[in-house]
C-alpha positions in Angstrom: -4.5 -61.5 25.7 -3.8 -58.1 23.8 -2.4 -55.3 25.5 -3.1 -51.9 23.8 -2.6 -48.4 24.3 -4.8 -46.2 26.1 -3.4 -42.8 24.9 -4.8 -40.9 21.8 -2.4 -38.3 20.6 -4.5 -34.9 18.8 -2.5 -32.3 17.0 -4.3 -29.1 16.6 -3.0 -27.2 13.5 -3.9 -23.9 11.9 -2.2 -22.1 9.0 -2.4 -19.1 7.4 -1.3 -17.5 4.1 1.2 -15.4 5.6 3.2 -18.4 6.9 3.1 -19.7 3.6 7.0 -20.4 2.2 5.5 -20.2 -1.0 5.0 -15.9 -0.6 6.2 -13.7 -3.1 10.0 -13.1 -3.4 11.1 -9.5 -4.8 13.5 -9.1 -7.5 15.4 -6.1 -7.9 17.1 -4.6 -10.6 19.7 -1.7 -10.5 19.4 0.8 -12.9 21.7 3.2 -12.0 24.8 2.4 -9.4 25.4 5.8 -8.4 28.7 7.0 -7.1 30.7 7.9 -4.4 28.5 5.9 -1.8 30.8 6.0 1.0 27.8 3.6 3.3 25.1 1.6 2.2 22.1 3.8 1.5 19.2 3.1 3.4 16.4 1.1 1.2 12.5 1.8 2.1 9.8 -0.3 -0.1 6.8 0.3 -0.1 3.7 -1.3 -2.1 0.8 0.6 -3.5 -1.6 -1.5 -2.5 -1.1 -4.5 0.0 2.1 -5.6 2.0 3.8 -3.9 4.5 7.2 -5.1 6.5 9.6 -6.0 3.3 13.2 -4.7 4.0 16.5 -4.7 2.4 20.2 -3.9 2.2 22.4 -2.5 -0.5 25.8 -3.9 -1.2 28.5 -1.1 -2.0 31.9 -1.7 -3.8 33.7 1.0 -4.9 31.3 3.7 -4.3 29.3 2.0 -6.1 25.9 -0.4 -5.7 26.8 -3.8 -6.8 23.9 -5.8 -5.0 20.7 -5.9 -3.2 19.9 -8.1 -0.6 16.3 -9.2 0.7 16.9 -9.3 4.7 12.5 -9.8 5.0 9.8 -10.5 3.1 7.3 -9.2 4.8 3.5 -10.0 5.1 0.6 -9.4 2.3 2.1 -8.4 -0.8 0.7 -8.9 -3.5 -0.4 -7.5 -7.4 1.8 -4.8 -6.1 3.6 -1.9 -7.9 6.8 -1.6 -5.2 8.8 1.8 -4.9 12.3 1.6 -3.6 13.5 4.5 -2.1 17.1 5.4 -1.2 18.4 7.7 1.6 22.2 8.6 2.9 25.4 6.9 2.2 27.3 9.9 1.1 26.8 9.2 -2.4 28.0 12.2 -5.5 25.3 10.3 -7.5 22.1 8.6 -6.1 21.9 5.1 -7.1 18.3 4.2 -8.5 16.8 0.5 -7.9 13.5 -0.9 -8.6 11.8 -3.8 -7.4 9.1 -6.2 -8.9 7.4 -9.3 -7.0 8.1 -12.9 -8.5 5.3 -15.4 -7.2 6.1 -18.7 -6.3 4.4 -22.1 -7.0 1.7 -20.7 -9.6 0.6 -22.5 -12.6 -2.4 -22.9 -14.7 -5.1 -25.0 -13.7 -6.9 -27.9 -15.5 -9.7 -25.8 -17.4 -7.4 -22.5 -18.0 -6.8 -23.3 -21.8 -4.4 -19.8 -21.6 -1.5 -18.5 -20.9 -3.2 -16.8 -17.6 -1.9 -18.2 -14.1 -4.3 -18.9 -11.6 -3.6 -21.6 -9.6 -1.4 -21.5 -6.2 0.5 -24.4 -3.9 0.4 -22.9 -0.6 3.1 -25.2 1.2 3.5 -24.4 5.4 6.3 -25.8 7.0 6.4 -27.7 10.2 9.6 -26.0 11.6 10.9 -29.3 12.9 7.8 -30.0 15.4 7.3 -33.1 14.4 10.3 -34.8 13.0 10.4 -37.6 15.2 6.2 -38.1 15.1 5.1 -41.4 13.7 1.2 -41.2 13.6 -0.7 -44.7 13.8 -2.1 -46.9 10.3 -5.2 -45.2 10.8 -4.7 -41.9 11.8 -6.7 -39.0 10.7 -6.9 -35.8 9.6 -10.6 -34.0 10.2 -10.6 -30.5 8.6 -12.3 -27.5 10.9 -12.4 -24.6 8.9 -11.1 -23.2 5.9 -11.4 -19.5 4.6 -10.3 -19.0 0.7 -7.8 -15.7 -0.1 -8.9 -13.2 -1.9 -7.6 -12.7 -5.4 -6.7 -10.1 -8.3 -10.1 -11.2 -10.6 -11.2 -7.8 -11.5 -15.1 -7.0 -10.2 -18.1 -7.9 -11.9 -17.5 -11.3 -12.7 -18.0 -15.0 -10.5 -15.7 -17.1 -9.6 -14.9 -20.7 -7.8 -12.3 -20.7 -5.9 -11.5 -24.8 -4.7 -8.9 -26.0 -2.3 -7.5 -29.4 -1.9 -5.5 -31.2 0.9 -2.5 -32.9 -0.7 -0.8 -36.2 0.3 -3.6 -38.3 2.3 -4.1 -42.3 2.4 -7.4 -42.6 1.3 -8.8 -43.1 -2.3 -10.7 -40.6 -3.2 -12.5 -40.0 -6.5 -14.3 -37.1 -8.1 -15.2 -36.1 -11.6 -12.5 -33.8 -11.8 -9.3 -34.9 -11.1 -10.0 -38.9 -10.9 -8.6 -40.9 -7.8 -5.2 -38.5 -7.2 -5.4 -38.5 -3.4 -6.1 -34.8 -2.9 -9.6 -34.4 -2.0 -11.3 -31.5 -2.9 -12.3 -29.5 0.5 -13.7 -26.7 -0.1 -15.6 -24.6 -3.3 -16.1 -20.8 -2.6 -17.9 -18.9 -5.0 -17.7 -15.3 -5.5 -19.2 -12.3 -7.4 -18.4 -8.7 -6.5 -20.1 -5.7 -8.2 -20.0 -2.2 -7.0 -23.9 -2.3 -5.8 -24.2 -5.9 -5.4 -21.9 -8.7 -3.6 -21.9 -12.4 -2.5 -19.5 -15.0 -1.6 -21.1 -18.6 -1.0 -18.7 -21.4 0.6 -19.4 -25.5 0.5 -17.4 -27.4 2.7 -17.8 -31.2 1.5 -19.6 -33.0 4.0 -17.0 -35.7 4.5 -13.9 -33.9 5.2 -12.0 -36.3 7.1 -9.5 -38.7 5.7 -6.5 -41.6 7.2 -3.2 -39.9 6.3 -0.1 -42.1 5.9 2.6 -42.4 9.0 4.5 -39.7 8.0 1.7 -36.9 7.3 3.4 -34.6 9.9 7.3 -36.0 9.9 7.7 -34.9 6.1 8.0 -31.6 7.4 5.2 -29.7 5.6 1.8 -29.0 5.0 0.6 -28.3 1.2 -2.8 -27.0 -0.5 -3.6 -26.8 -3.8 -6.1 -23.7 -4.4 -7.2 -22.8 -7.8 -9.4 -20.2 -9.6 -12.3 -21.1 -12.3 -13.6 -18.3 -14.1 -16.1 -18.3 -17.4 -14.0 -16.1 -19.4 -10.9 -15.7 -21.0 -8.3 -14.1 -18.2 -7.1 -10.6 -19.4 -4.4 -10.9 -16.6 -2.7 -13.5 -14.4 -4.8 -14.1 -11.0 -2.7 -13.4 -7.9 -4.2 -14.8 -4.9 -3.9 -12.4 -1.9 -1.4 -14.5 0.3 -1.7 -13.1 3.9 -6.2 -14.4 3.3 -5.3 -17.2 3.4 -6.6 -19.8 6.3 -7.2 -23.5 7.3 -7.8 -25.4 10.5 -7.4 -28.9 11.1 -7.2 -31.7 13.7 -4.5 -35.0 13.3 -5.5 -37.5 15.5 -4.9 -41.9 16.4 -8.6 -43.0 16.2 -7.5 -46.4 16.9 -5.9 -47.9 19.6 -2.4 -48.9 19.3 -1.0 -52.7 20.2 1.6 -52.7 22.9 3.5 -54.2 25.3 3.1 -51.8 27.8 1.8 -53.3 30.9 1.1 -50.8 33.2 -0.7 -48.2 31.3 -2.4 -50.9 28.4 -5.3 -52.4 29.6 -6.0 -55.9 28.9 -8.3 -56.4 26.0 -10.0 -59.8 25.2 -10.9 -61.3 21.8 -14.9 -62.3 21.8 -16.2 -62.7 17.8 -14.0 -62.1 14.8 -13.5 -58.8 14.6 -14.7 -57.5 18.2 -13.0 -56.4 20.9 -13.9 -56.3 24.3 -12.5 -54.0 26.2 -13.5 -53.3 30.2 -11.9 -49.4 30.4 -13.5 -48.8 27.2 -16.9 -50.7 27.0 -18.2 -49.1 23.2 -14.7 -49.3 21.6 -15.3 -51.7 18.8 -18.1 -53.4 20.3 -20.9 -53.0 17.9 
């Protein structure tokens, strides 16, 4: 006799580019100090095109700005131009700061033979929920939906945008990247013109894969998205974070041995490699 578990644990996960820890930092420069600040000035930022919710505080020593501290980064920006704009501390001489976004995790892809960015790792982090979460040896992820950013690519030309899922158990080859274990998910491809726009999307049709024991206790979630375009990039491709969205289910697809005897029913070995089971009539039994 066998004894195994009845319970099937499901985790229901969605992400989206704005939770990303991967979003643009700012980094600002101090032109002028000013004088006589005798209180920090107030600092507003804002973006000329998107991003809203970035804030900051200025450090004063001797009347003077010495520092600026990021207190928020906000949601959305990106392929910004940022204004900072300073108001009150009693200062003789306004101080003048300015502010430019530094993107994290972006690289050039496989076919980008330039010096042109356009690749991004989106990584999401798990906030400690499941630390102490062990899935089973053949636990699953099944992805449900996945929507691609937008991105900086100028109009009138098409694009692929592909995503991959990083760090899953199975082997998985394709022509482009070999057997690396990050399965291509999805391929979006784009063209927008001022009279005439499409966007197709192709979701492969097996997107579920085992994920190793600890595909939820490490912490974090990563994707790997990348932009191929036919032509040679005039400027780096900046991937609009907050568009940014995927959907997914980890789940046990197999019942787990125990020795719990009150909630495992018994389960009876008939042929190699079937299992009987009188709760469950269909599990296994083929």
């Amino acid at each position: 006799m066998k004894q195994y578990s009845k319970v099937k644990r499901q985790y229901h996960l969605t992400f989206r580019g704005c939770d990303d820890v991967n979003t643009p930092d700012f980094l600002f420069t101090i032109s002028n100090q000013g004088t006589g600040y005798t209180s920090p000035p107030i600092l507003t930022i804002t973006a000329n095109n998107n991003g809203y919710g970035a804030t900051a505080v200025a450090i004063i020593n001797g009347g003077k700005i010495t520092s600026v501290k990021l207190t928020n980064k906000g949601f959305g920006y990106s392929n910004s131009t940022l204004t900072v704009a300073l108001a009150g501390g009693g200062a003789s001489v306004a101080g003048v700061i300015t502010a430019v976004l530094v993107y994290n995790s972006y690289s050039k892809s496989f076919k980008n033979n330039g010096i042109r960015l356009n690749s991004k790792r989106y990584r999401f982090d798990l906030n400690g929920a499941f630390n102490n979460v062990q899935l089973s040896e053949n636990a699953k992820v099944a992805i449900e939906n996945v929507v691609t950013p937008i991105n900086s690519l100028t109009t009138g030309t098409v694009s692929s945008t592909y995503v991959r899922l990083r760090d899953i158990n199975d082997n998985v080859f394709d022509t482009e990247q070999g057997m690396n274990n990050n399965p291509l998910i999805l391929v979006s491809n784009q063209y927008l013109a001022n009279t005439y726009n499409y966007i197709t999307t192709s979701m492969k049709e097996t997107n579920t894969f085992r994920v190793p024991r600890n595909f939820l206790s490490k912490g974090y979630i990563e994707f790997d998205l990348y932009l191929e375009v036919l032509k040679t990039l005039a400027a780096n491709i900046i991937f609009e974070e907050n568009n940014f969205l995927v959907s997914m289910v980890v789940y046990e697809d197999d019942f787990e041995e125990s020795t719990d005897l009150i909630t495992a029913p018994q389960v009876v070995e008939g042929q190699q490699y079937k299992l009987h089971n009188n709760f469950y009539p269909n599990y296994n039994n083929k």
